[in-house]
PDB file of N, CA, C and O in Angstrom, chain B, residues numbered from 101:
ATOM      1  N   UNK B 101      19.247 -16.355 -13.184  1.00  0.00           N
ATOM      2  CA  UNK B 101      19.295 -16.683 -11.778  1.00  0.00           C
ATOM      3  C   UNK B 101      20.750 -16.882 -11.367  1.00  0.00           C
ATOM      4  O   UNK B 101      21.436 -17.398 -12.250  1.00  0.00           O
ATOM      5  N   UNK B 102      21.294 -16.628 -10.376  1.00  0.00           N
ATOM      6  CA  UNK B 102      22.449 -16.414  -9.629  1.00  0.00           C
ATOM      7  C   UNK B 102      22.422 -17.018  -8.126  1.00  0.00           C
ATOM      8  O   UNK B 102      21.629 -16.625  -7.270  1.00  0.00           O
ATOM      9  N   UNK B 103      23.365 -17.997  -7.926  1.00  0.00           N
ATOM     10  CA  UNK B 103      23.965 -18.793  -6.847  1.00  0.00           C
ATOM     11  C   UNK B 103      24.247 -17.658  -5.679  1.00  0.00           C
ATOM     12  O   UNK B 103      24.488 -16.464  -5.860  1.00  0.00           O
ATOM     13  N   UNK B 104      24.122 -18.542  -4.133  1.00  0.00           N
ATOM     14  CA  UNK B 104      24.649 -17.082  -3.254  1.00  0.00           C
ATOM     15  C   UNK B 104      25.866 -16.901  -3.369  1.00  0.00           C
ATOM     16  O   UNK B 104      26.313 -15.865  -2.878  1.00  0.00           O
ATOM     17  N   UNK B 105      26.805 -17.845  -4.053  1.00  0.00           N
ATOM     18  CA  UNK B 105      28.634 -17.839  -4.481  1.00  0.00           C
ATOM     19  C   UNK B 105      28.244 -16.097  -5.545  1.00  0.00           C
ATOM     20  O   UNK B 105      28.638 -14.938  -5.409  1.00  0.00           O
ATOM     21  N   UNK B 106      27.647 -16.534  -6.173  1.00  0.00           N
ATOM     22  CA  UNK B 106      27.594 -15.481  -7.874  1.00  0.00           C
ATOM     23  C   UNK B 106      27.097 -14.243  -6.897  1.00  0.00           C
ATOM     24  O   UNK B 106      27.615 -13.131  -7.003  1.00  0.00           O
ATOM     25  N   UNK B 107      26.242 -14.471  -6.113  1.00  0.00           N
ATOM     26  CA  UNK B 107      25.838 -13.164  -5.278  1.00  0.00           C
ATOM     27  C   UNK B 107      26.937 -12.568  -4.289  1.00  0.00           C
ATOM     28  O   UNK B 107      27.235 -11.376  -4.370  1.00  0.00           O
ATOM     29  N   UNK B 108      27.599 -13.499  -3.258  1.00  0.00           N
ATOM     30  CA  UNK B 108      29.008 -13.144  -2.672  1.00  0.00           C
ATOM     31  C   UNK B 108      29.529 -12.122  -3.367  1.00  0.00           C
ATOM     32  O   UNK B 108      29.709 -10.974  -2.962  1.00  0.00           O
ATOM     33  N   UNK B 109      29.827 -12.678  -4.686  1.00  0.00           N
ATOM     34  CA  UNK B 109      30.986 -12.071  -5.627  1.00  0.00           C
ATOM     35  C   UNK B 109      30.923 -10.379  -6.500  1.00  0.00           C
ATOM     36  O   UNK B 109      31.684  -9.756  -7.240  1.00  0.00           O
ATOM     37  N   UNK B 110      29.482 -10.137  -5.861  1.00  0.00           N
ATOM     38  CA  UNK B 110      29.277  -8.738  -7.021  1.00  0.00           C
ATOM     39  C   UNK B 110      29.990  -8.017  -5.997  1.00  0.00           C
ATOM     40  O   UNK B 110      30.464  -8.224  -4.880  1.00  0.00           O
ATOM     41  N   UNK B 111      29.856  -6.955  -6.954  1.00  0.00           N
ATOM     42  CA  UNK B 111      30.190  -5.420  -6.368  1.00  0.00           C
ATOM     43  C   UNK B 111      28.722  -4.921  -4.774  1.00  0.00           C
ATOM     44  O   UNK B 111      27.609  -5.447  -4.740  1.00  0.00           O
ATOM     45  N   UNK B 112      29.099  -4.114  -3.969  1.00  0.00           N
ATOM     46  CA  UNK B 112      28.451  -3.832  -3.093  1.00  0.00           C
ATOM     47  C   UNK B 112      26.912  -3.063  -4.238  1.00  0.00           C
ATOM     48  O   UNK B 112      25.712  -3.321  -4.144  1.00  0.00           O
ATOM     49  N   UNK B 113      27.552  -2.209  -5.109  1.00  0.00           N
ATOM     50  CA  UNK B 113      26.243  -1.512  -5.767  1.00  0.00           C
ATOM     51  C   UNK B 113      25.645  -2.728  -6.483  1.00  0.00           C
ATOM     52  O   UNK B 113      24.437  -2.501  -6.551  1.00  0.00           O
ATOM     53  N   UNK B 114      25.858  -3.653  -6.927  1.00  0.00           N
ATOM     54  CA  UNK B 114      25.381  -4.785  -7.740  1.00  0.00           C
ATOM     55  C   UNK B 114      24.201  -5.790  -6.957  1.00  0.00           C
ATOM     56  O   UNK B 114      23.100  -6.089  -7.418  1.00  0.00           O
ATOM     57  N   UNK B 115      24.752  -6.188  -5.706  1.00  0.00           N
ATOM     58  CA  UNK B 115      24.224  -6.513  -4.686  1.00  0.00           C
ATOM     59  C   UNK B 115      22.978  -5.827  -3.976  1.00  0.00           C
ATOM     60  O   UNK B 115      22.275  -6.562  -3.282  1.00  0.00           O
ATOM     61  N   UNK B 116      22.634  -4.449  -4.090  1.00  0.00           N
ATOM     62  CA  UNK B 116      21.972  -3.875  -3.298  1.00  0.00           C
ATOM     63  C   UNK B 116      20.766  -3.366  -5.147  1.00  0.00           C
ATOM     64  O   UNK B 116      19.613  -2.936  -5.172  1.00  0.00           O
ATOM     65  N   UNK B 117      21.384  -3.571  -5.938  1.00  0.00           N
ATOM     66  CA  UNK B 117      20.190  -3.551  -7.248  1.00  0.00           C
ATOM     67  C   UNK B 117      19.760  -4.910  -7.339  1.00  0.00           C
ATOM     68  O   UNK B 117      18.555  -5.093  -7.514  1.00  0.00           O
ATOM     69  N   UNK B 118      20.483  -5.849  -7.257  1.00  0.00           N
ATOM     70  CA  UNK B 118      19.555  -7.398  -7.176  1.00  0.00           C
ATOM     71  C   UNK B 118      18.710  -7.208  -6.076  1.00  0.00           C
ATOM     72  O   UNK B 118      17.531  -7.339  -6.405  1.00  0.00           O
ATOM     73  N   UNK B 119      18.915  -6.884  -4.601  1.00  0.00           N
ATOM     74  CA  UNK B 119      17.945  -7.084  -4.021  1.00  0.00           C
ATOM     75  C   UNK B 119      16.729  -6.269  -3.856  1.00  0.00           C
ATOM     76  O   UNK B 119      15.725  -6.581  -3.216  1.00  0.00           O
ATOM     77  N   UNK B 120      16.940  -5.219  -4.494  1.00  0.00           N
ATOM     78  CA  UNK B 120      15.785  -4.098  -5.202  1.00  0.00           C
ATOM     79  C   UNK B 120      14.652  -4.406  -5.637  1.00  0.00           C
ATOM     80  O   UNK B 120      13.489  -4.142  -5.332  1.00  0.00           O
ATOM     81  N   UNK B 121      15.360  -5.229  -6.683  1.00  0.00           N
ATOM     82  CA  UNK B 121      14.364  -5.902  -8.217  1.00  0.00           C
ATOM     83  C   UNK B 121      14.217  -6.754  -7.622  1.00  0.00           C
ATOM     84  O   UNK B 121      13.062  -6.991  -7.976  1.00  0.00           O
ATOM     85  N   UNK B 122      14.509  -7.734  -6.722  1.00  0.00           N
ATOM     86  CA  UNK B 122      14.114  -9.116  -7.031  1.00  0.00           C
ATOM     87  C   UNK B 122      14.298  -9.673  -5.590  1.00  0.00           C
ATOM     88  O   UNK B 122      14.150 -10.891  -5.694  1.00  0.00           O
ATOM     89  N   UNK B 123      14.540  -9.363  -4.353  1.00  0.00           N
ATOM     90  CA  UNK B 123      14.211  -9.850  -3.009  1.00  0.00           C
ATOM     91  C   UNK B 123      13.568  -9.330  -2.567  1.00  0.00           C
ATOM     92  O   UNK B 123      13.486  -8.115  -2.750  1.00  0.00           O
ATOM     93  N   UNK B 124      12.773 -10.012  -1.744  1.00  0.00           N
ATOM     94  CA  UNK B 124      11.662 -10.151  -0.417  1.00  0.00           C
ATOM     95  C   UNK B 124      12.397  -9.716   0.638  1.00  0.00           C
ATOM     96  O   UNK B 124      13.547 -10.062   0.908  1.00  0.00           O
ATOM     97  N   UNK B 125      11.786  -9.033   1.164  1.00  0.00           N
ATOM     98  CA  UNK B 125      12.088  -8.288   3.073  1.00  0.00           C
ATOM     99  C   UNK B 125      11.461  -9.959   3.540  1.00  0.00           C
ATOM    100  O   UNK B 125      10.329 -10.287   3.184  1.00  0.00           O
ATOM    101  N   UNK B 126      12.108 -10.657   4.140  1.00  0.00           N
ATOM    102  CA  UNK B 126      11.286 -11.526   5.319  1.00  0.00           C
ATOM    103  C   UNK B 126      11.444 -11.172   6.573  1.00  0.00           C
ATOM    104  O   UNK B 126      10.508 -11.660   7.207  1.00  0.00           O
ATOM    105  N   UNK B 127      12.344 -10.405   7.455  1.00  0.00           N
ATOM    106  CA  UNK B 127      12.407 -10.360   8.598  1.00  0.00           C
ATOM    107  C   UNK B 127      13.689  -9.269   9.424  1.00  0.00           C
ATOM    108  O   UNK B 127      14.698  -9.331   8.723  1.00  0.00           O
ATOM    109  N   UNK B 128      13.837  -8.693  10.181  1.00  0.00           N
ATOM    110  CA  UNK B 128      14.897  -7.735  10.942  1.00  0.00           C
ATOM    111  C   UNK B 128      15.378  -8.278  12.288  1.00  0.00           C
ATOM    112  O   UNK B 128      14.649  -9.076  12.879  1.00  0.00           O
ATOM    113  N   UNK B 129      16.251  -8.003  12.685  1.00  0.00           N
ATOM    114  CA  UNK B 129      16.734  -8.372  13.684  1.00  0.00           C
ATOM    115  C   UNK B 129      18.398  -7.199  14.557  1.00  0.00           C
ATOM    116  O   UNK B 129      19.386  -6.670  14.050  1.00  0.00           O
ATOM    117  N   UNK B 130      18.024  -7.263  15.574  1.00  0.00           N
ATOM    118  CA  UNK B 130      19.355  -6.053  15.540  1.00  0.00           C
ATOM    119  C   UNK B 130      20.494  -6.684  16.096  1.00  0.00           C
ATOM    120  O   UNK B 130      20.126  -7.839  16.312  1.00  0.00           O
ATOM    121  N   UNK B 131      21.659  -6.563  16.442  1.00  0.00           N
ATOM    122  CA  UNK B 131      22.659  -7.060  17.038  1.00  0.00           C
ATOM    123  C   UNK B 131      23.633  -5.541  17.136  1.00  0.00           C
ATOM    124  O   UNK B 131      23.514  -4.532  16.440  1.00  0.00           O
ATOM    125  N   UNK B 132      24.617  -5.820  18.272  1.00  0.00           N
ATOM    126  CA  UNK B 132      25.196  -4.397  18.918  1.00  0.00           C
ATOM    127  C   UNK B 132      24.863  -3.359  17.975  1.00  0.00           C
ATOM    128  O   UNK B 132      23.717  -2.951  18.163  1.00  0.00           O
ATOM    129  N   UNK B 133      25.655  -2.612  16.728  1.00  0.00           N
ATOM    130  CA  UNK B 133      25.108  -1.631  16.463  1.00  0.00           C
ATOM    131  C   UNK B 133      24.569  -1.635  15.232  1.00  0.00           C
ATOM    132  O   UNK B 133      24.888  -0.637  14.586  1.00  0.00           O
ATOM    133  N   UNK B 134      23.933  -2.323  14.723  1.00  0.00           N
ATOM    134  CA  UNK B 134      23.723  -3.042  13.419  1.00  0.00           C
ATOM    135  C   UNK B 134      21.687  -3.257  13.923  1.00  0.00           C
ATOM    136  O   UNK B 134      21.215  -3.537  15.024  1.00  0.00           O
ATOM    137  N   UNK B 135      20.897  -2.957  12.474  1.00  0.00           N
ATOM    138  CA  UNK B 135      19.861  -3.220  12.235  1.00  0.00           C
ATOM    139  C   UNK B 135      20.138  -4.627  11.151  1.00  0.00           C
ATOM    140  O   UNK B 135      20.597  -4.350  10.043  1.00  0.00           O
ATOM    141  N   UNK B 136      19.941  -5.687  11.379  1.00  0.00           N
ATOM    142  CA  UNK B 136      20.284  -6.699  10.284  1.00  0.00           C
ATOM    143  C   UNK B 136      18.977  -7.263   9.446  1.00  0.00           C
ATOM    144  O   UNK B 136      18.219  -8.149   9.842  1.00  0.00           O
ATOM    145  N   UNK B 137      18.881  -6.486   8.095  1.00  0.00           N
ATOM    146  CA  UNK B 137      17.557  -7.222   7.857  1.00  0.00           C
ATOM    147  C   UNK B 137      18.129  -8.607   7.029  1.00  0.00           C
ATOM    148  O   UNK B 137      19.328  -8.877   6.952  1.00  0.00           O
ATOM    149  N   UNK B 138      17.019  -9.445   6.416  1.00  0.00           N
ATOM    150  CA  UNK B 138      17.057 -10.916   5.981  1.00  0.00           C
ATOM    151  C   UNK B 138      15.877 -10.660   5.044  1.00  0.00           C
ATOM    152  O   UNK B 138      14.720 -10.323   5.297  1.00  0.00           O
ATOM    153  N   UNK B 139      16.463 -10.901   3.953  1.00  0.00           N
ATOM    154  CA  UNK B 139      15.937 -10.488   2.373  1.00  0.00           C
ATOM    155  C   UNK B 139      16.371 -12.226   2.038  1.00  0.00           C
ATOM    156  O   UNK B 139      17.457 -12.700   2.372  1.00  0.00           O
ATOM    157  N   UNK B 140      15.317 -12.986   1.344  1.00  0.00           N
ATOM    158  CA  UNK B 140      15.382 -13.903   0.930  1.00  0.00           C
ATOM    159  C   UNK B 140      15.351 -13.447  -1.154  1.00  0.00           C
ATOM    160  O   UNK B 140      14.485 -12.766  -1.702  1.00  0.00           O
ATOM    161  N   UNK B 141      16.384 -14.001  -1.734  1.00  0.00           N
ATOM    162  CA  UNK B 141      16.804 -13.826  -3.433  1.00  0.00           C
ATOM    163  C   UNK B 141      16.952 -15.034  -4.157  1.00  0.00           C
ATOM    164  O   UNK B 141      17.753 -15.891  -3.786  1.00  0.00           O
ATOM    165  N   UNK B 142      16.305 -15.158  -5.072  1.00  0.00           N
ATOM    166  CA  UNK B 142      16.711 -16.519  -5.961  1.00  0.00           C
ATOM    167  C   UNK B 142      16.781 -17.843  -5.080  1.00  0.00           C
ATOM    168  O   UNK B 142      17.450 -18.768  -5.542  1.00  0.00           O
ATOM    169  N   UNK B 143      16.161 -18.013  -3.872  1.00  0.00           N
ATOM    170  CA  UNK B 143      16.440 -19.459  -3.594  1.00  0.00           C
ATOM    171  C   UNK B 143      17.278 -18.805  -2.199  1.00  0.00           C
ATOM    172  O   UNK B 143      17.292 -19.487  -1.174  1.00  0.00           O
ATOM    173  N   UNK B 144      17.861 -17.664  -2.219  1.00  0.00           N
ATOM    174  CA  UNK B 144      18.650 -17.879  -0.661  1.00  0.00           C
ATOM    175  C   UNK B 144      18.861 -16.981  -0.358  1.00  0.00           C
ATOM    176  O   UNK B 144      18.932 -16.026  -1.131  1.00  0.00           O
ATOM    177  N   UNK B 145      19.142 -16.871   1.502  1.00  0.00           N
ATOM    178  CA  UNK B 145      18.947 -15.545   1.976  1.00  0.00           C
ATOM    179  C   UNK B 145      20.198 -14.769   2.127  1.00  0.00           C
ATOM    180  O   UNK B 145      21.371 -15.134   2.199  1.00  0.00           O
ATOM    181  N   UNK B 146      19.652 -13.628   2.155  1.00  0.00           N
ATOM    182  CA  UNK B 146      20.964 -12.620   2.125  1.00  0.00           C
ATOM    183  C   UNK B 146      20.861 -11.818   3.469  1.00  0.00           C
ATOM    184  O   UNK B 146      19.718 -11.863   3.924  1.00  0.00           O
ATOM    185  N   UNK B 147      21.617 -11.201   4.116  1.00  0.00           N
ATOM    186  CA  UNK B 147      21.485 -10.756   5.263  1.00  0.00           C
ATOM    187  C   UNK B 147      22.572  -8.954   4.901  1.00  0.00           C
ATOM    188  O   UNK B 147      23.745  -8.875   4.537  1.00  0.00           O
ATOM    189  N   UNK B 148      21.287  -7.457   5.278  1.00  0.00           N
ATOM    190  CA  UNK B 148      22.342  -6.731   5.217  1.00  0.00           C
ATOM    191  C   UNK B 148      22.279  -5.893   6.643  1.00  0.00           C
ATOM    192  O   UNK B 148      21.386  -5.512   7.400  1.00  0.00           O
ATOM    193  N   UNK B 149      23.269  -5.841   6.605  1.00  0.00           N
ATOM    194  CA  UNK B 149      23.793  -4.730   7.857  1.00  0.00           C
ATOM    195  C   UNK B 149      23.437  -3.313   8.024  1.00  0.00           C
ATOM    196  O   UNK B 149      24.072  -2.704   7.164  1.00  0.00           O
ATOM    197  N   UNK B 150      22.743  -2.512   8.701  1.00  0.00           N
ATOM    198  CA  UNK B 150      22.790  -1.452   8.502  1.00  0.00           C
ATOM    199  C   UNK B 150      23.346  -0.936   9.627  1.00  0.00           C
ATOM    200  O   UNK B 150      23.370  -1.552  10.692  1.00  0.00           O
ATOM    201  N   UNK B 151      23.986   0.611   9.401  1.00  0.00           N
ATOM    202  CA  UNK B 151      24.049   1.414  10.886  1.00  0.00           C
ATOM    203  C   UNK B 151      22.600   2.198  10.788  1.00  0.00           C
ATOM    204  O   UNK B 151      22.134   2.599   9.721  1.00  0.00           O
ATOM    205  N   UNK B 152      22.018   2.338  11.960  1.00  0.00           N
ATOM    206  CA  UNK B 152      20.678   2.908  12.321  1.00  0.00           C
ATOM    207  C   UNK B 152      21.166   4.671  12.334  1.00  0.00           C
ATOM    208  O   UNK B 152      22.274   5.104  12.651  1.00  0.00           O
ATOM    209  N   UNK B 153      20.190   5.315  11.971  1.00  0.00           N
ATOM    210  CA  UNK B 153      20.303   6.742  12.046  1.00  0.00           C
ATOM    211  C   UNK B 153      21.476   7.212  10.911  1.00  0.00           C
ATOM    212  O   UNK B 153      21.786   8.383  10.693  1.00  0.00           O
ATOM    213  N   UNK B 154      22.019   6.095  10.283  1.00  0.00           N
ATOM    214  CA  UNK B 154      23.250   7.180   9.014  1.00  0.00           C
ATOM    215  C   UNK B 154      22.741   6.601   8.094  1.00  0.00           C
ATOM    216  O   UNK B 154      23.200   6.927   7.000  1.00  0.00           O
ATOM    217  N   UNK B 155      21.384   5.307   8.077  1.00  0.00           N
ATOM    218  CA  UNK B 155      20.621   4.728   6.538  1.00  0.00           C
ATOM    219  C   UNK B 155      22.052   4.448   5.682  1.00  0.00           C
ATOM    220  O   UNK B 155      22.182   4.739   4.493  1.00  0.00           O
ATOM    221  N   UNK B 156      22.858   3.970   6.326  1.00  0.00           N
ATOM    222  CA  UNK B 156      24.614   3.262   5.854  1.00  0.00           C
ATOM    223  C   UNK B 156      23.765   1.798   5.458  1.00  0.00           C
ATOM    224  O   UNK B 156      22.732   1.293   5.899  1.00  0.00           O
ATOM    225  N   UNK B 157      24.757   1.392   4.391  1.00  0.00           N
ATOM    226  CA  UNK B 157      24.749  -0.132   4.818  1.00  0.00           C
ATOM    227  C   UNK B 157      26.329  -0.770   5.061  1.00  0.00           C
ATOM    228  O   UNK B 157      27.309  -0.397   4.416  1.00  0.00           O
ATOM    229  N   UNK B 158      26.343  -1.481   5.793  1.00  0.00           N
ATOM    230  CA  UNK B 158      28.030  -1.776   5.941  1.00  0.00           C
ATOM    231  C   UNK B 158      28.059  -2.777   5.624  1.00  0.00           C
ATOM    232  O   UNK B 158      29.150  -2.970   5.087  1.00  0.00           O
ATOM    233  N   UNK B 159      27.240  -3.970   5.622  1.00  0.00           N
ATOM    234  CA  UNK B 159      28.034  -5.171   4.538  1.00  0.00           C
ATOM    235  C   UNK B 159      26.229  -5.808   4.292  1.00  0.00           C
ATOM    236  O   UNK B 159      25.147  -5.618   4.846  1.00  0.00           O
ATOM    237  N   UNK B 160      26.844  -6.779   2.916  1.00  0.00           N
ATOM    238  CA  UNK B 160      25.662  -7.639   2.176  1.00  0.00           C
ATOM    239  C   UNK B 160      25.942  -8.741   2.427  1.00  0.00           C
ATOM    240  O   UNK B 160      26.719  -9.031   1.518  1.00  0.00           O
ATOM    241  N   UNK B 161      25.794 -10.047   3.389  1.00  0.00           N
ATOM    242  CA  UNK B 161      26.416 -11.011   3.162  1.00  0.00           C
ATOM    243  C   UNK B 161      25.103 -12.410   2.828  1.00  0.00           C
ATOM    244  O   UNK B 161      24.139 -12.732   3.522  1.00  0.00           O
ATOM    245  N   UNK B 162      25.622 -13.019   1.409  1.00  0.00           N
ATOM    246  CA  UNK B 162      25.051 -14.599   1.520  1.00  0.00           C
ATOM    247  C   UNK B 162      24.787 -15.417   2.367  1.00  0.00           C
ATOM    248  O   UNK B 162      25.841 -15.756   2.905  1.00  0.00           O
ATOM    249  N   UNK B 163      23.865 -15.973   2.825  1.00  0.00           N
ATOM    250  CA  UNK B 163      23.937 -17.009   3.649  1.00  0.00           C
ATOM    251  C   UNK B 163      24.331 -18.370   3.404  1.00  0.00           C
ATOM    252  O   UNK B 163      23.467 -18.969   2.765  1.00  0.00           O
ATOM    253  N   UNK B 164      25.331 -19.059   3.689  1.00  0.00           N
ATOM    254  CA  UNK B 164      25.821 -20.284   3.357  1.00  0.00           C
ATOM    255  C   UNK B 164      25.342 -21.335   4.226  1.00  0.00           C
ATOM    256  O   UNK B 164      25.758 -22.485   4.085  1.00  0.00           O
ATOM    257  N   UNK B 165      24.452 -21.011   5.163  1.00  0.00           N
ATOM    258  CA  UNK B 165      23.568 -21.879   6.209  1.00  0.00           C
ATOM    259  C   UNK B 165      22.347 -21.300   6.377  1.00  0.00           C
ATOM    260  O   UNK B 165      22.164 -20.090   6.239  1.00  0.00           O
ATOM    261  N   UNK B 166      21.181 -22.378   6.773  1.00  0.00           N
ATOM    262  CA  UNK B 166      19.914 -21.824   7.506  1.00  0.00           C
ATOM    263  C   UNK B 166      19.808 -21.777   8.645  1.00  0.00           C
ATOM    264  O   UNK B 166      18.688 -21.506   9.077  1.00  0.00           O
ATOM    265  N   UNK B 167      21.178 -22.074   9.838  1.00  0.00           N
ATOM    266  CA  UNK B 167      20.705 -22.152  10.811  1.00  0.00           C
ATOM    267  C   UNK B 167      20.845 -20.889  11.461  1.00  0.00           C
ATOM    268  O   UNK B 167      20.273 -20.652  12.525  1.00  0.00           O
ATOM    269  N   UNK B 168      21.957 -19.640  10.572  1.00  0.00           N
ATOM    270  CA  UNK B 168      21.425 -17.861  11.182  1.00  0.00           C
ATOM    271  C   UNK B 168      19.816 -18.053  10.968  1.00  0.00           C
ATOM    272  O   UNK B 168      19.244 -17.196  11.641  1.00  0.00           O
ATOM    273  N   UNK B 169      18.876 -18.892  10.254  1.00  0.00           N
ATOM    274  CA  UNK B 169      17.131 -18.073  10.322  1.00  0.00           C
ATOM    275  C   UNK B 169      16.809 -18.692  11.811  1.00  0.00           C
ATOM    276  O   UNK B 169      15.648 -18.397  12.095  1.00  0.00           O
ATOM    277  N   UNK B 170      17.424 -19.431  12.835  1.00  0.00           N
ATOM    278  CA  UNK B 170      16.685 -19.284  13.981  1.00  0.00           C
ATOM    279  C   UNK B 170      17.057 -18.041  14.840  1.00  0.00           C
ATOM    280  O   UNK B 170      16.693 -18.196  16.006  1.00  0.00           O
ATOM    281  N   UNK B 171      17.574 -17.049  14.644  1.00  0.00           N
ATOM    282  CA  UNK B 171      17.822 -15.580  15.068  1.00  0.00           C
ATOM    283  C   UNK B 171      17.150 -15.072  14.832  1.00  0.00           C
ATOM    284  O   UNK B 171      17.296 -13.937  15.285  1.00  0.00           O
ATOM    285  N   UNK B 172      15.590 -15.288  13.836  1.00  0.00           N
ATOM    286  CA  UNK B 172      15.138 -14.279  13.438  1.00  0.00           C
ATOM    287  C   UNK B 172      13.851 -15.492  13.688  1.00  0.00           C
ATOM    288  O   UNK B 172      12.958 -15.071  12.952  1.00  0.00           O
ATOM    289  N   UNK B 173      13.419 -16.555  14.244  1.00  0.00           N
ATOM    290  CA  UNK B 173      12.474 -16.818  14.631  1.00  0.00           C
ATOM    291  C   UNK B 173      11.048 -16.377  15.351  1.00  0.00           C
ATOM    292  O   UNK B 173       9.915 -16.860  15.350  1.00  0.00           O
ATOM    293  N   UNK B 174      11.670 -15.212  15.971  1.00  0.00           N
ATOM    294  CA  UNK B 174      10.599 -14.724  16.851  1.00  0.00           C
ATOM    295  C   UNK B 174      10.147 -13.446  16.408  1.00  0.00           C
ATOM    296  O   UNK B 174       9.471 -12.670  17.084  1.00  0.00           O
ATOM    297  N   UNK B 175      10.558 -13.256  15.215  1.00  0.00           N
ATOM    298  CA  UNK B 175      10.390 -11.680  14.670  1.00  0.00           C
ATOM    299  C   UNK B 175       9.150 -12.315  13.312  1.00  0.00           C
ATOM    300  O   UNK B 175       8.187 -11.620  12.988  1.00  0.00           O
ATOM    301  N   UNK B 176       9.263 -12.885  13.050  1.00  0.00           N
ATOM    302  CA  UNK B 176       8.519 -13.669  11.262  1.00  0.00           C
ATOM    303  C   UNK B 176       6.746 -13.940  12.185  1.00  0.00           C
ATOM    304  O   UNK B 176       6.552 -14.661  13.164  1.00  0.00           O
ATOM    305  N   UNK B 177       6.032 -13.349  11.667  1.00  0.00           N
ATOM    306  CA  UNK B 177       5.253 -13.169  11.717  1.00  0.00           C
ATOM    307  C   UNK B 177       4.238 -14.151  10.937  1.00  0.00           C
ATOM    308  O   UNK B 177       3.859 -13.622   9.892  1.00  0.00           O
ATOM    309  N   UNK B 178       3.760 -15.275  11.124  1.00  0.00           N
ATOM    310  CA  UNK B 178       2.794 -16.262  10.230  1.00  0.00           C
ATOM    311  C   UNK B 178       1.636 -16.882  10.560  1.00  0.00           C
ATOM    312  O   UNK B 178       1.289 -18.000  10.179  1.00  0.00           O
ATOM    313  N   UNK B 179       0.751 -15.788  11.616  1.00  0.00           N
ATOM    314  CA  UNK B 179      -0.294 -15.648  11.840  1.00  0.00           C
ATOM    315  C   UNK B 179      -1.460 -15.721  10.199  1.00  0.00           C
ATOM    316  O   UNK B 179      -2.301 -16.573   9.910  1.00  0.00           O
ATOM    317  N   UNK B 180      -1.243 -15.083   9.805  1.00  0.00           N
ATOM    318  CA  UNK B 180      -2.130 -15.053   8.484  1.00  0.00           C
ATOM    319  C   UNK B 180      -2.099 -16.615   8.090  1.00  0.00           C
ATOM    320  O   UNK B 180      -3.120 -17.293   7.979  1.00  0.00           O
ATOM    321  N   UNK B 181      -0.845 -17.076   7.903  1.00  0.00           N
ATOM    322  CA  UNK B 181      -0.990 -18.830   7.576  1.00  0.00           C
ATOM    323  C   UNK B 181      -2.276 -19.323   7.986  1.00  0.00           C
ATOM    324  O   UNK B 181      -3.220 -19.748   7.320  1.00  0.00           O
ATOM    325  N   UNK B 182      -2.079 -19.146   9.489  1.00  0.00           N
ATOM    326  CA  UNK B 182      -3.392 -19.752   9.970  1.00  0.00           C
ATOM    327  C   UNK B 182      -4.568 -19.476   9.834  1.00  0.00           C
ATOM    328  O   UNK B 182      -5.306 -20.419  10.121  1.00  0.00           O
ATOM    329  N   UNK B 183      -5.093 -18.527   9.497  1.00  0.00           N
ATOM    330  CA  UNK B 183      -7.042 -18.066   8.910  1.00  0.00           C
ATOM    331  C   UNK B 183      -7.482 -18.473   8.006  1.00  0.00           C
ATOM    332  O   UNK B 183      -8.635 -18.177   7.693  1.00  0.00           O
TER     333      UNK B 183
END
């Protein structure tokens, strides 16, 4: 298991095979030209950037706070909770 510091620190290809194997999709969100999904790993979320239409990713970044997950409040879906 790996800290989001130890996650910060890989290589971009290193980063995008941890979250392969071993993160959860929880949620998307877009901002100007960026699709931003939120992949929760080991205990904490990671947030990556994409450009839409070139399937690019332009950055992986750790989250060092929870308060970016109220940006993505209205997208998380937890209807099923309730049945």
């Amino acid at each position: 298991m790996i800290t989001s510091l130890d996650f910060q620190n890989l290589t971009e290809d290193l980063k995008s095979y941890v979250l392969l194997n071993n993160g959860q999709h929880v949620a998307e969100r877009n901002y100007g030209i960026y699709s931003i999904q939120l992949y929760c790993v080991y205990g904490f979320f990671v947030e990556v950037y994409y450009l839409p239409g070139s399937d690019e990713i332009d950055q992986i970044l750790a989250l060092n706070s929870d308060e970016i997950l109220n940006l993505y409040l209205d997208s998380i879906d937890i209807s099923n909770i309730y049945m």
